[in-house]
Structure formats: structure tokens, C-alpha cells
PDB file of the backbone (N, CA, C, O) and the ligand in Angstrom, with CONECT records:
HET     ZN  A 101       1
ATOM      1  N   UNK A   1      -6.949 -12.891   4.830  1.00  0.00           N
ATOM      2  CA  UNK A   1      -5.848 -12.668   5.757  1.00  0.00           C
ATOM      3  C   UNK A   1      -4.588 -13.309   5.174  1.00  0.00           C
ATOM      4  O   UNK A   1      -4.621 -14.493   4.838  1.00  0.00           O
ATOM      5  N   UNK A   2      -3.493 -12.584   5.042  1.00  0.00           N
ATOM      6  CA  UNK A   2      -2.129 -13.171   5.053  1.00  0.00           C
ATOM      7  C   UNK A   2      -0.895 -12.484   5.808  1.00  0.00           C
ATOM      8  O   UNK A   2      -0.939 -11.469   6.503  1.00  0.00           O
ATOM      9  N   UNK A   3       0.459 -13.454   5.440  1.00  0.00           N
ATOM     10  CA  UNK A   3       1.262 -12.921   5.979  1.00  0.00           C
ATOM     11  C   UNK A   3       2.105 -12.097   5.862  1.00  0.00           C
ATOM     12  O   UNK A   3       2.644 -12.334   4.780  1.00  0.00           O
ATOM     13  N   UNK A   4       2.709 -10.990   6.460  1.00  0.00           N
ATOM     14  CA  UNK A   4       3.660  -9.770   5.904  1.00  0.00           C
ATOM     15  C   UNK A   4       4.821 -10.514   7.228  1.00  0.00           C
ATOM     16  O   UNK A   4       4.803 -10.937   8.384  1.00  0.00           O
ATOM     17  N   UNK A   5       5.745 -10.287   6.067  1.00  0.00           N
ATOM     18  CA  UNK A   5       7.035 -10.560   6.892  1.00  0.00           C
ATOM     19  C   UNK A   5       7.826  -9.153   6.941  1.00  0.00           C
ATOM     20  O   UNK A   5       8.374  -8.680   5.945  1.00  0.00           O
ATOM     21  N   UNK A   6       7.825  -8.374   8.546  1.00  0.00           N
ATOM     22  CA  UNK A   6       7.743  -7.328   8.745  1.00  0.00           C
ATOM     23  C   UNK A   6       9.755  -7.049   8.659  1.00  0.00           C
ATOM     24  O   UNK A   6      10.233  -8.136   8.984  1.00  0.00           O
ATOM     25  N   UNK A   7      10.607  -6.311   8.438  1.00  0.00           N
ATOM     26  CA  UNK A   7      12.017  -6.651   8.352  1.00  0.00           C
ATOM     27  C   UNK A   7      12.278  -6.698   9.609  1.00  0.00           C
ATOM     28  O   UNK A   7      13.203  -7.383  10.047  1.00  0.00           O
ATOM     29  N   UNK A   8      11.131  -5.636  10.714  1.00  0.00           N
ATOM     30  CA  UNK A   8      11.897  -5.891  12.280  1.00  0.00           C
ATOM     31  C   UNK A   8      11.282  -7.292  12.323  1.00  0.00           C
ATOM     32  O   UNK A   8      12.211  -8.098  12.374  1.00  0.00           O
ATOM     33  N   UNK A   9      10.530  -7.687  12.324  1.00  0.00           N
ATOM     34  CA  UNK A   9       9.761  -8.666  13.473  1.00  0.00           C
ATOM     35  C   UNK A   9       9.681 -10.098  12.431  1.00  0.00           C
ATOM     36  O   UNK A   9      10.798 -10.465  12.796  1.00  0.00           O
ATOM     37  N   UNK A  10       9.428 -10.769  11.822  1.00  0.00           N
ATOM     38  CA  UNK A  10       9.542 -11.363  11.106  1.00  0.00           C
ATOM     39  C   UNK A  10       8.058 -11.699  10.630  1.00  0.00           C
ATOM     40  O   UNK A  10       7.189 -10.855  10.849  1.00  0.00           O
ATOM     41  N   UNK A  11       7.721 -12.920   9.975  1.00  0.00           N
ATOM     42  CA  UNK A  11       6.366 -12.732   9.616  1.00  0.00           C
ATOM     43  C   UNK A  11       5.286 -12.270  10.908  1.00  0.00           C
ATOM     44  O   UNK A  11       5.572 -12.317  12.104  1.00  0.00           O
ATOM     45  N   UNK A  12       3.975 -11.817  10.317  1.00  0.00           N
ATOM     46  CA  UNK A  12       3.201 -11.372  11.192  1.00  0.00           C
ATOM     47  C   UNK A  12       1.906 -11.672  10.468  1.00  0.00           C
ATOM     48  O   UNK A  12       2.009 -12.094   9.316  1.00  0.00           O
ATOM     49  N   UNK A  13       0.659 -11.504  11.009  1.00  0.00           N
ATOM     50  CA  UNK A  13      -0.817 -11.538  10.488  1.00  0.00           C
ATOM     51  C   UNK A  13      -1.163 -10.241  10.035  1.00  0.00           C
ATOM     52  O   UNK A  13      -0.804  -9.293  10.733  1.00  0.00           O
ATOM     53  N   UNK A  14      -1.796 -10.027   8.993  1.00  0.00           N
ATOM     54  CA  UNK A  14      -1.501  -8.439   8.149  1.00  0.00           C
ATOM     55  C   UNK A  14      -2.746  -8.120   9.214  1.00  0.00           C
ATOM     56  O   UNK A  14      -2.999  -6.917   9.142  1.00  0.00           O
ATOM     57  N   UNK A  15      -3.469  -8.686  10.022  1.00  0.00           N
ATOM     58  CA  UNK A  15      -4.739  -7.786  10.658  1.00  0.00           C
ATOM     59  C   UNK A  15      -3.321  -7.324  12.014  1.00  0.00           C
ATOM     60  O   UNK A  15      -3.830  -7.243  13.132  1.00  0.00           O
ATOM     61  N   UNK A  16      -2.010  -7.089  12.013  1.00  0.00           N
ATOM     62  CA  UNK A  16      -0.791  -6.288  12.885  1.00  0.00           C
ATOM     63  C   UNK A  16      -0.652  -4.959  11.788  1.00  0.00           C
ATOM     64  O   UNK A  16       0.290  -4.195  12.001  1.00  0.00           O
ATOM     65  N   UNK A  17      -1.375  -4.725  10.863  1.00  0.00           N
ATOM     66  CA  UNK A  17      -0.908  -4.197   9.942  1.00  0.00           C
ATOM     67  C   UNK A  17      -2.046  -3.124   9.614  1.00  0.00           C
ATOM     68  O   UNK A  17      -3.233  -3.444   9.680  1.00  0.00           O
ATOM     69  N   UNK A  18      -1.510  -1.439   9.145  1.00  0.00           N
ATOM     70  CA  UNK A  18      -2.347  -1.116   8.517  1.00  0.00           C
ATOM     71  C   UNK A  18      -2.202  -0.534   6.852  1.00  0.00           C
ATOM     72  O   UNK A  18      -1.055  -0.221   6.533  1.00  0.00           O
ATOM     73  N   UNK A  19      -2.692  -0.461   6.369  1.00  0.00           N
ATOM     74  CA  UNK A  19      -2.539  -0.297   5.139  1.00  0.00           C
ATOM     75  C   UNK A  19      -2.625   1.459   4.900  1.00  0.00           C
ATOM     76  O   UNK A  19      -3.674   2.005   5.241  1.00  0.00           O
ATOM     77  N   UNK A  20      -1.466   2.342   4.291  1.00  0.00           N
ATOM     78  CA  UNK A  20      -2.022   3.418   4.292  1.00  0.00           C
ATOM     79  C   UNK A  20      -1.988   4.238   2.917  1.00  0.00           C
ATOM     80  O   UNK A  20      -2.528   5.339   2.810  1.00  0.00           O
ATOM     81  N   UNK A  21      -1.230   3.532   1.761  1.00  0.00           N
ATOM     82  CA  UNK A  21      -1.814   4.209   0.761  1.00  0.00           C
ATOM     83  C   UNK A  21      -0.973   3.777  -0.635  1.00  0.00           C
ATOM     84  O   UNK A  21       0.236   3.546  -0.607  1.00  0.00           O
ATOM     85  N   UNK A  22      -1.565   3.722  -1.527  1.00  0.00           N
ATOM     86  CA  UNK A  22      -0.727   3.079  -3.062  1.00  0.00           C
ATOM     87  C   UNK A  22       0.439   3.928  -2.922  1.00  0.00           C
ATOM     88  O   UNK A  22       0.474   4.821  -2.076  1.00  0.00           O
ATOM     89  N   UNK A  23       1.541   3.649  -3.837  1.00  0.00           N
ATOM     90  CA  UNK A  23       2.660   4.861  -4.064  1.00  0.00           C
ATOM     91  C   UNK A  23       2.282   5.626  -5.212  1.00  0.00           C
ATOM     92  O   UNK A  23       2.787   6.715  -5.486  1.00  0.00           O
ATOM     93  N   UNK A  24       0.904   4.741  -6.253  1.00  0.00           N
ATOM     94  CA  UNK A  24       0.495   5.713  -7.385  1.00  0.00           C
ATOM     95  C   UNK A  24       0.503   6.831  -6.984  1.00  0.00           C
ATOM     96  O   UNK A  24       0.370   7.038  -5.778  1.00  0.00           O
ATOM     97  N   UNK A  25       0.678   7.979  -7.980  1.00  0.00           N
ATOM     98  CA  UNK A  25       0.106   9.697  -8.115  1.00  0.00           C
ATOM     99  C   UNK A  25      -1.366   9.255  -8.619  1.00  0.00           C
ATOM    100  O   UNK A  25      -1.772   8.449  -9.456  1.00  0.00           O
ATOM    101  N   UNK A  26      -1.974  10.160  -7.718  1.00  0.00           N
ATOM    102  CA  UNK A  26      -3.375  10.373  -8.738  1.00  0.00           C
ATOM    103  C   UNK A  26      -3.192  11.852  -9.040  1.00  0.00           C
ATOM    104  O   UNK A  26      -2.687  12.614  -8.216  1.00  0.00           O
ATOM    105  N   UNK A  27      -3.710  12.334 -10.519  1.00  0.00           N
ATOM    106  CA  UNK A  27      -3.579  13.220 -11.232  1.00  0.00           C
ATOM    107  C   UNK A  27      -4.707  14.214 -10.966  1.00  0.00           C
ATOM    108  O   UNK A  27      -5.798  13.898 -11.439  1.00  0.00           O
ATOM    109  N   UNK A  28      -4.640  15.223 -10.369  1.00  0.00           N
ATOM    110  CA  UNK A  28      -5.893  15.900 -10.565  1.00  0.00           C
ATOM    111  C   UNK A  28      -6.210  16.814 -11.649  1.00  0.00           C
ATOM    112  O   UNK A  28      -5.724  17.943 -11.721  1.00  0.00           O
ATOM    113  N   UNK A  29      -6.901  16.403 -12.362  1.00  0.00           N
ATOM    114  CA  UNK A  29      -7.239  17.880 -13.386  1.00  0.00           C
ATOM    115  C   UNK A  29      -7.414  19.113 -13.005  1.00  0.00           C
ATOM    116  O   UNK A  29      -8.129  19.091 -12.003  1.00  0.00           O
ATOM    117  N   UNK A  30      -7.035  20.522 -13.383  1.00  0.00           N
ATOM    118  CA  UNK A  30      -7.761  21.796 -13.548  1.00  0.00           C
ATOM    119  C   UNK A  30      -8.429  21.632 -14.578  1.00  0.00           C
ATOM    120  O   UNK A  30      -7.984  21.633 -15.725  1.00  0.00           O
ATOM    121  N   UNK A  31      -9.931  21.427 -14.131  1.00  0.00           N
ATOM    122  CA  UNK A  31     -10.728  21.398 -15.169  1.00  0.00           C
ATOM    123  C   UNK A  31     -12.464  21.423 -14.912  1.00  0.00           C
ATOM    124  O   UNK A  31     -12.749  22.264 -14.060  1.00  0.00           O
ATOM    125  N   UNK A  32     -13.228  20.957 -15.262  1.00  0.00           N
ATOM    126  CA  UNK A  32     -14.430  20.872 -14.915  1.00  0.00           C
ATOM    127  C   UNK A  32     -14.736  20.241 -13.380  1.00  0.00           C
ATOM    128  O   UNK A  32     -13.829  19.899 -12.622  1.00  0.00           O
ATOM    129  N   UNK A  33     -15.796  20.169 -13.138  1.00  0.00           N
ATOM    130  CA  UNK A  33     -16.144  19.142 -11.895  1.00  0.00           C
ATOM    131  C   UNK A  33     -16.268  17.843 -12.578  1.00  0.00           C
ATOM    132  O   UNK A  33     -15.948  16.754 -12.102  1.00  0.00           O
ATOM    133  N   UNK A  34     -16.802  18.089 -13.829  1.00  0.00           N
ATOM    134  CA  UNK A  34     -17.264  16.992 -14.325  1.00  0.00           C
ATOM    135  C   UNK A  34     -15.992  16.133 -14.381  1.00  0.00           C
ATOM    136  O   UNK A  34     -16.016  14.996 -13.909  1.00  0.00           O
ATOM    137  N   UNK A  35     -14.714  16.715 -15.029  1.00  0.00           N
ATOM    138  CA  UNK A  35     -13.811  16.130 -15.100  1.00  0.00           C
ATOM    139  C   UNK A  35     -12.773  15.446 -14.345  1.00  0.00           C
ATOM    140  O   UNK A  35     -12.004  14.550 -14.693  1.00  0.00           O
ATOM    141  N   UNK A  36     -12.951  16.220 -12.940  1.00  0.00           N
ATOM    142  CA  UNK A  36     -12.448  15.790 -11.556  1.00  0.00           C
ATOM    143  C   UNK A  36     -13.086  14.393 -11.338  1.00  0.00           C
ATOM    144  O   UNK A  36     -12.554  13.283 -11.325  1.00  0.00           O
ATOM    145  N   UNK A  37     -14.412  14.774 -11.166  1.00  0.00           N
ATOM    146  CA  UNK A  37     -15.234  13.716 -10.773  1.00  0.00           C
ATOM    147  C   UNK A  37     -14.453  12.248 -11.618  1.00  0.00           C
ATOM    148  O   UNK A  37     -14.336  11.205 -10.974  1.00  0.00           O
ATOM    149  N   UNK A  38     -14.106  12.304 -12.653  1.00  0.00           N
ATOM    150  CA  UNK A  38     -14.067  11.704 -14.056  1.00  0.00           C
ATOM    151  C   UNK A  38     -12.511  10.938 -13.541  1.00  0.00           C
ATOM    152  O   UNK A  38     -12.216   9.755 -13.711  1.00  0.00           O
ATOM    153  N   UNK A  39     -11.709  11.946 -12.914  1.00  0.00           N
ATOM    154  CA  UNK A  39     -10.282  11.631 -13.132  1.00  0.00           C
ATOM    155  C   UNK A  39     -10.339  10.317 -11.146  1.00  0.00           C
ATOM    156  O   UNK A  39      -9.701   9.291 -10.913  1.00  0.00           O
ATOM    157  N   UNK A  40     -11.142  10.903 -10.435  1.00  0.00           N
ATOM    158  CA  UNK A  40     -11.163  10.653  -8.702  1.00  0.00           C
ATOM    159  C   UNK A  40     -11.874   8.960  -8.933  1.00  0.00           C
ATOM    160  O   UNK A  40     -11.405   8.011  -8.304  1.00  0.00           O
ATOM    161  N   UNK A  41     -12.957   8.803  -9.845  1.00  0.00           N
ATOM    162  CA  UNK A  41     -13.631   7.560  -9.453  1.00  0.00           C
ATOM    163  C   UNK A  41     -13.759   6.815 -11.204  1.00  0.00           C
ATOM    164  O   UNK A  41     -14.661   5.996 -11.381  1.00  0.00           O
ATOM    165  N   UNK A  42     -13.022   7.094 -12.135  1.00  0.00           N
ATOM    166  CA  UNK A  42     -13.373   5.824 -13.007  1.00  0.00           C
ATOM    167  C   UNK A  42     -11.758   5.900 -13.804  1.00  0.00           C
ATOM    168  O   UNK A  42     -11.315   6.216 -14.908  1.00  0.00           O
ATOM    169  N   UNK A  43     -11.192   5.358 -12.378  1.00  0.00           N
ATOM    170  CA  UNK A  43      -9.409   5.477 -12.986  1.00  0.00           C
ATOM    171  C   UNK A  43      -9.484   3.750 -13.271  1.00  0.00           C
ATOM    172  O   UNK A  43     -10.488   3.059 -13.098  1.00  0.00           O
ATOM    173  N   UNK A  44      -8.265   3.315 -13.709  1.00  0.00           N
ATOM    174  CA  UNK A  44      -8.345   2.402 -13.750  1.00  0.00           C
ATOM    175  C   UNK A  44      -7.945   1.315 -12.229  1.00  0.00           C
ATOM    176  O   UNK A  44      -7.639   1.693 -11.098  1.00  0.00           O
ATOM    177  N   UNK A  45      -8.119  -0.280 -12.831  1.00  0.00           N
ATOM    178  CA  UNK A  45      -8.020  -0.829 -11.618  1.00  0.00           C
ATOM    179  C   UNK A  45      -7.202  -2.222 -11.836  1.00  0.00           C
ATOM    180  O   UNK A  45      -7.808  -3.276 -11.641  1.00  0.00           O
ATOM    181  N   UNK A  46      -5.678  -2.246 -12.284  1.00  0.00           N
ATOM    182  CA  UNK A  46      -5.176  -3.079 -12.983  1.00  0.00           C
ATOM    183  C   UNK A  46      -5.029  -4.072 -12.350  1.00  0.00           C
ATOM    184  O   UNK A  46      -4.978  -3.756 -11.161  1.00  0.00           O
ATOM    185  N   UNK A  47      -4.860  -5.861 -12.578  1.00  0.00           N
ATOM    186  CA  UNK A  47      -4.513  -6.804 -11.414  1.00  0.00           C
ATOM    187  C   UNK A  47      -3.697  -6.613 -11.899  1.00  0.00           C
ATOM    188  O   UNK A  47      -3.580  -6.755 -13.116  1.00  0.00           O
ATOM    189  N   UNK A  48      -2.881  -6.246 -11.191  1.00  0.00           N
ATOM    190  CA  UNK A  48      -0.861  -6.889 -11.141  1.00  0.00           C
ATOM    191  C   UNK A  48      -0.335  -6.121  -9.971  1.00  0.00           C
ATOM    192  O   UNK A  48      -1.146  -5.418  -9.368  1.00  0.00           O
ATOM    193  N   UNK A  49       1.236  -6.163  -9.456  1.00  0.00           N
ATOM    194  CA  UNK A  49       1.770  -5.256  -8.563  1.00  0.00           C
ATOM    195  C   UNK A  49       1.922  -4.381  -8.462  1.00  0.00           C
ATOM    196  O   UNK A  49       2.515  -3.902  -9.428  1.00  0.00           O
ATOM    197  N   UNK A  50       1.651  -3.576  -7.548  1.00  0.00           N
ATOM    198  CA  UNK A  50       2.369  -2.391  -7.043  1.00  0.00           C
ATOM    199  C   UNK A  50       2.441  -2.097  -5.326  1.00  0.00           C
ATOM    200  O   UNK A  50       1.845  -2.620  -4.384  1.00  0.00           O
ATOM    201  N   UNK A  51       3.583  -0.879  -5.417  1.00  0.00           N
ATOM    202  CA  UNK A  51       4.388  -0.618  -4.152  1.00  0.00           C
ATOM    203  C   UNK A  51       2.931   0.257  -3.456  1.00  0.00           C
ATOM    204  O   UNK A  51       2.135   1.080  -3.908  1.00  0.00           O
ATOM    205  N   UNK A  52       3.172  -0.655  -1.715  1.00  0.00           N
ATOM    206  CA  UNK A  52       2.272   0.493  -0.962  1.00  0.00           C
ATOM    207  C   UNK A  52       3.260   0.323   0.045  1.00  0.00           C
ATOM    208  O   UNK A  52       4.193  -0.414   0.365  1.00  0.00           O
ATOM    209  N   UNK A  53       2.163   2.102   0.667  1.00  0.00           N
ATOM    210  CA  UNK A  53       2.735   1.783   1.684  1.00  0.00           C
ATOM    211  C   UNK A  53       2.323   1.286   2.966  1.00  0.00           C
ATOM    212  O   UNK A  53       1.273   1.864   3.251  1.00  0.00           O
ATOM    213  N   UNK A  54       2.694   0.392   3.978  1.00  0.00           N
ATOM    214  CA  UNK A  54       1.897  -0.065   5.038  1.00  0.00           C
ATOM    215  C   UNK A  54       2.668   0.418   6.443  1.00  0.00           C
ATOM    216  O   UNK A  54       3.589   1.225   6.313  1.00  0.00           O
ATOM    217  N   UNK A  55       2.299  -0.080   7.854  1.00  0.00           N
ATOM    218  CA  UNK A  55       2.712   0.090   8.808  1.00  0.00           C
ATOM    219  C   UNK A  55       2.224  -0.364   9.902  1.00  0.00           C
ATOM    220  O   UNK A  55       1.077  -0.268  10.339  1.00  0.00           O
ATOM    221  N   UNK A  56       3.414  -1.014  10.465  1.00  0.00           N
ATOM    222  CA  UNK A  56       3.150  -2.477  11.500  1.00  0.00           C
ATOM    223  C   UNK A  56       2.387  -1.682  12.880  1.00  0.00           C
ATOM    224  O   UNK A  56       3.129  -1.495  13.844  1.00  0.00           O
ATOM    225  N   UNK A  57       1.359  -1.351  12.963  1.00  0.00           N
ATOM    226  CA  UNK A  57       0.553  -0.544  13.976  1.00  0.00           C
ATOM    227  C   UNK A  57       0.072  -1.636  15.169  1.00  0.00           C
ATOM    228  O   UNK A  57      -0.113  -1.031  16.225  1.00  0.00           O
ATOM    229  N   UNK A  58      -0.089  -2.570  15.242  1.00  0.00           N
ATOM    230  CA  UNK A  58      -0.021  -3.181  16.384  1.00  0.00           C
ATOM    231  C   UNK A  58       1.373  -3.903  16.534  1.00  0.00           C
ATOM    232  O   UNK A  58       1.143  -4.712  17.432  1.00  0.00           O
ATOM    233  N   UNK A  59       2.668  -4.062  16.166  1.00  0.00           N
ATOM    234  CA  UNK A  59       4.187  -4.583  16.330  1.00  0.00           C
ATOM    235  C   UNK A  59       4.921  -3.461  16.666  1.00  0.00           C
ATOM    236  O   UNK A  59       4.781  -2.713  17.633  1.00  0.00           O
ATOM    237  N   UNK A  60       5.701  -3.429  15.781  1.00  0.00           N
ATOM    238  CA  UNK A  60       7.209  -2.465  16.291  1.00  0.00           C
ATOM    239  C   UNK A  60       6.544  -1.321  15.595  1.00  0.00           C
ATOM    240  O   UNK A  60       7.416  -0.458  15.491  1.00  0.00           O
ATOM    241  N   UNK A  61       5.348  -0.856  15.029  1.00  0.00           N
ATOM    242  CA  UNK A  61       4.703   0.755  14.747  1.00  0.00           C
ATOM    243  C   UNK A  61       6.260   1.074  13.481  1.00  0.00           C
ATOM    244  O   UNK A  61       6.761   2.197  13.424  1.00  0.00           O
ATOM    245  N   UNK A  62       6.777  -0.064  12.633  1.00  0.00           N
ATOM    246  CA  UNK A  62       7.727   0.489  11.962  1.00  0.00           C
ATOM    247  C   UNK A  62       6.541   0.644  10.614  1.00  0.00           C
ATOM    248  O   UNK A  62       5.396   0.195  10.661  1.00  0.00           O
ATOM    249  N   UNK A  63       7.355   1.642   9.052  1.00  0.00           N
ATOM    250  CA  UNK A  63       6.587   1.614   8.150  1.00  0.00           C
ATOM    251  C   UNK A  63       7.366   0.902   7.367  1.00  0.00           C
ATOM    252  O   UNK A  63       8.593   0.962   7.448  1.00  0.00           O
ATOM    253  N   UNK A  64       6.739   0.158   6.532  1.00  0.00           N
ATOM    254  CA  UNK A  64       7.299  -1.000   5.288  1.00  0.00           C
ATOM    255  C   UNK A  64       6.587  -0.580   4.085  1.00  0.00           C
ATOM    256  O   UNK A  64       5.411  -0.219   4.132  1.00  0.00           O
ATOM    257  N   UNK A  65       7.338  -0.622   2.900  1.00  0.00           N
ATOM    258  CA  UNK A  65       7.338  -0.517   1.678  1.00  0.00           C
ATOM    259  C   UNK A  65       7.047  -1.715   1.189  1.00  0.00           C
ATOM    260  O   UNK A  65       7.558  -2.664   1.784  1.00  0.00           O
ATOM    261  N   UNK A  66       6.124  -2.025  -0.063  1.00  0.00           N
ATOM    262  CA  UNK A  66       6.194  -3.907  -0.457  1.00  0.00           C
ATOM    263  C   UNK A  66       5.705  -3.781  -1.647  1.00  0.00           C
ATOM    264  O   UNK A  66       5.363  -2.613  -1.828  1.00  0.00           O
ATOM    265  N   UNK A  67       5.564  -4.273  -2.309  1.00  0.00           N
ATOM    266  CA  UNK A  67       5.012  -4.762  -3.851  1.00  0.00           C
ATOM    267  C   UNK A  67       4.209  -6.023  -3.785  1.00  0.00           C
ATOM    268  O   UNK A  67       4.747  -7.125  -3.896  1.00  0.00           O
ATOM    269  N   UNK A  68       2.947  -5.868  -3.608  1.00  0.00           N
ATOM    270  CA  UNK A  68       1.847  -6.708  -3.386  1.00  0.00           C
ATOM    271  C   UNK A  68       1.123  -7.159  -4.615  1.00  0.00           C
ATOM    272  O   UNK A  68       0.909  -6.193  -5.348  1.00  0.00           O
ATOM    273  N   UNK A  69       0.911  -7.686  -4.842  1.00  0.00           N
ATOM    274  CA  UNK A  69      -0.459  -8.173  -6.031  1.00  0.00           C
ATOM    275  C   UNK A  69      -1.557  -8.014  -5.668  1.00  0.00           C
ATOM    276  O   UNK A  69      -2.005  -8.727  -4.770  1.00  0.00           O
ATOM    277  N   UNK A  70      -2.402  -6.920  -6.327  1.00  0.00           N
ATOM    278  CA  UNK A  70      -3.541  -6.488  -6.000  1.00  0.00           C
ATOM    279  C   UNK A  70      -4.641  -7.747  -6.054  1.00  0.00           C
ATOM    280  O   UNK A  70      -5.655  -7.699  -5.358  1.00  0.00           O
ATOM    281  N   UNK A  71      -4.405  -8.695  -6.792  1.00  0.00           N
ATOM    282  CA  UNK A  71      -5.189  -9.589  -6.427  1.00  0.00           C
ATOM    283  C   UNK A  71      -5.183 -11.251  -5.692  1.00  0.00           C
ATOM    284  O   UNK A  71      -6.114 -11.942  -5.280  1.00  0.00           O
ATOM    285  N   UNK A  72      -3.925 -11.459  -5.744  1.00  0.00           N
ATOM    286  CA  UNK A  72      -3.723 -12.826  -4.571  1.00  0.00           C
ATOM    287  C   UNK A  72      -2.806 -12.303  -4.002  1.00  0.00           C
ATOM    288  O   UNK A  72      -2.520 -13.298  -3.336  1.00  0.00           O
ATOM    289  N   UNK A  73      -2.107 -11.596  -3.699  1.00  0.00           N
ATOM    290  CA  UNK A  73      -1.817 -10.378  -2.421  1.00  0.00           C
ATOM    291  C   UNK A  73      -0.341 -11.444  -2.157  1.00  0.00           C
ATOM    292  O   UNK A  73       0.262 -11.710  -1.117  1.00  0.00           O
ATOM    293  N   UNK A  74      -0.131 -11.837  -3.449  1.00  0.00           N
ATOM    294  CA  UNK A  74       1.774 -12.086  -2.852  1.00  0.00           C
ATOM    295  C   UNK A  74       2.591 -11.123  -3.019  1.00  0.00           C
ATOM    296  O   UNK A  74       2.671 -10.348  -3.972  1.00  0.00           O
ATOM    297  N   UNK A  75       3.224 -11.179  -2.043  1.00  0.00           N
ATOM    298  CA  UNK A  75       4.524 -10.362  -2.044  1.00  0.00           C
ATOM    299  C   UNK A  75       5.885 -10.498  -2.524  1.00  0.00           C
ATOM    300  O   UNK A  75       6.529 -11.433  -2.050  1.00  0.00           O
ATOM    301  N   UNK A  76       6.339  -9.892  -3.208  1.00  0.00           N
ATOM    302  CA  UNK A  76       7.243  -9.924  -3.996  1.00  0.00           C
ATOM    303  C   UNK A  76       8.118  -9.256  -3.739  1.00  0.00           C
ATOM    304  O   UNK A  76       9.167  -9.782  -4.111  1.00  0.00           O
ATOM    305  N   UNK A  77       8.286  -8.143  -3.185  1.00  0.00           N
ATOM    306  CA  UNK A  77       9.364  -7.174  -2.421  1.00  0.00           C
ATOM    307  C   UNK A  77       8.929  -6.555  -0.563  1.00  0.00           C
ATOM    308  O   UNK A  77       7.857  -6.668   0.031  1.00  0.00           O
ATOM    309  N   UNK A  78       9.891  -6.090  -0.214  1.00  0.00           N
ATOM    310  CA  UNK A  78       9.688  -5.643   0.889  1.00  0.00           C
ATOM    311  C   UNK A  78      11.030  -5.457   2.078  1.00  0.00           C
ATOM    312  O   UNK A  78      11.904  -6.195   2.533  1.00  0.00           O
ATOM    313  N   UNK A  79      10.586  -3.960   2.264  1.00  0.00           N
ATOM    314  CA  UNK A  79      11.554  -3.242   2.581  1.00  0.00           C
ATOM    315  C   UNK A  79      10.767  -2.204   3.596  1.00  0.00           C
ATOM    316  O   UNK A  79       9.682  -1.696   3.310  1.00  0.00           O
ATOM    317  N   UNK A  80      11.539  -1.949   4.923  1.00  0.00           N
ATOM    318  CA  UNK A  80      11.320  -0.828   5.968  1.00  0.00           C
ATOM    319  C   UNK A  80      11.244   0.320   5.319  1.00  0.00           C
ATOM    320  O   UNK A  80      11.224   0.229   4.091  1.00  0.00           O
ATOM    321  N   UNK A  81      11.196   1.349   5.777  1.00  0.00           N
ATOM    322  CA  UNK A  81      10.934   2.698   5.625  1.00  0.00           C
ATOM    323  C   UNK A  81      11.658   3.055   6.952  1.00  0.00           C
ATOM    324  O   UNK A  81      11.457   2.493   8.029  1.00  0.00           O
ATOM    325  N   UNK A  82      12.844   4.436   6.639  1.00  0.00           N
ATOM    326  CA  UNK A  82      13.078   5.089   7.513  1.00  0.00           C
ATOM    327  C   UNK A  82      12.956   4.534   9.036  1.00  0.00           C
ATOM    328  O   UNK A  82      12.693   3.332   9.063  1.00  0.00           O
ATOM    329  N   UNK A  83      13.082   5.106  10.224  1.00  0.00           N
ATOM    330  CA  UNK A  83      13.279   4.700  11.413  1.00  0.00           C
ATOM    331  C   UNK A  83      12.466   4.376  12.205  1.00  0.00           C
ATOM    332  O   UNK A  83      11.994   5.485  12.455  1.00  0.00           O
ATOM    333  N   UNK A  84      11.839   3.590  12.902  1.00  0.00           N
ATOM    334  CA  UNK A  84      10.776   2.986  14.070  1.00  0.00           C
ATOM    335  C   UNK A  84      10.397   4.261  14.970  1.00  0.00           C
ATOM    336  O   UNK A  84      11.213   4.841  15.686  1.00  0.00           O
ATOM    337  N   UNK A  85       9.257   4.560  14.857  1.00  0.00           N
ATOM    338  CA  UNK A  85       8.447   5.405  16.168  1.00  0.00           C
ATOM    339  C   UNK A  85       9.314   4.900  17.320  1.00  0.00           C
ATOM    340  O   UNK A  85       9.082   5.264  18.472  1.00  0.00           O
TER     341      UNK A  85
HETATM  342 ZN    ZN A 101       7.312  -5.047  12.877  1.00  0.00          ZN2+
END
């Protein structure tokens, strides 16, 4: 558990939070199954940052942008998204 400091609300407990998806592209091949299969489950899995996106679903339901560290989960950027439900 840690904290996201939300831009409406200020910090919060990330279990206010849901997580809904990397900003990576995943690439799909036209190609085999084999190769789909190939490209969907043995991508890589780097520790360092990147941007997801999340959304304060039990607070103000706003969506936030952040740059997290996939593995001690500090935050380093963070920024709203567009306008509050
Ligand atoms: Zn909020």
C-alpha cells in the first residue's frame, strides 16, 4: 500500500484508487498463433518507470496520469487527466 497524491484531493491510500492500464502499446503481430501467443505473454518486464493510467474511484472518480516505478512504486510525476465525472 502507498500514497498517491491525487491533484484534486491531496494525498490518498492507493486502495481509493484503481489502476487501469500502462500507457505502453502492445504490438500485435499478423502472424502465427504461435507468434501472437509469443508477442501477448513473454514481452518484457523492465524495473524502472513508466506512465499509467489510474483513477481515483472511491474520491473525486477524477483520472490521473503518473510515472510510477514498477518496483518500489515511487512516484515521480503526476498529473490529472481531462475533467472529473
Ligand atoms: Zn481525487
Amino acid at each position: 500500500m502507498f500514497l498517491i497524491a491525487c491533484p484534486h484531493c491531496g494525498p490518498r491510500s492507493q486502495a481509493e484508487f484503481v489502476y487501469e492500464r500502462a500507457e505502453e502499446a502492445v504490438a500485435y503481430p499478423d502472424g502465427t498463433p504461435q507468434e501472437t501467443l509469443a508477442a501477448l505473454y513473454t514481452r518484457a518486464n523492465p524495473r524502472d518507470f513508466a506512465w499509467e493510467l489510474w483513477r481515483h474511484a472511491y474520491g473525486c472518480r477524477g483520472w490521473i496520469r503518473m510515472r510510477r516505478h514498477r518496483t518500489t512504486h515511487e512516484i515521480a510525476e503526476i498529473e490529472a487527466v481531462g475533467a472529473r465525472l
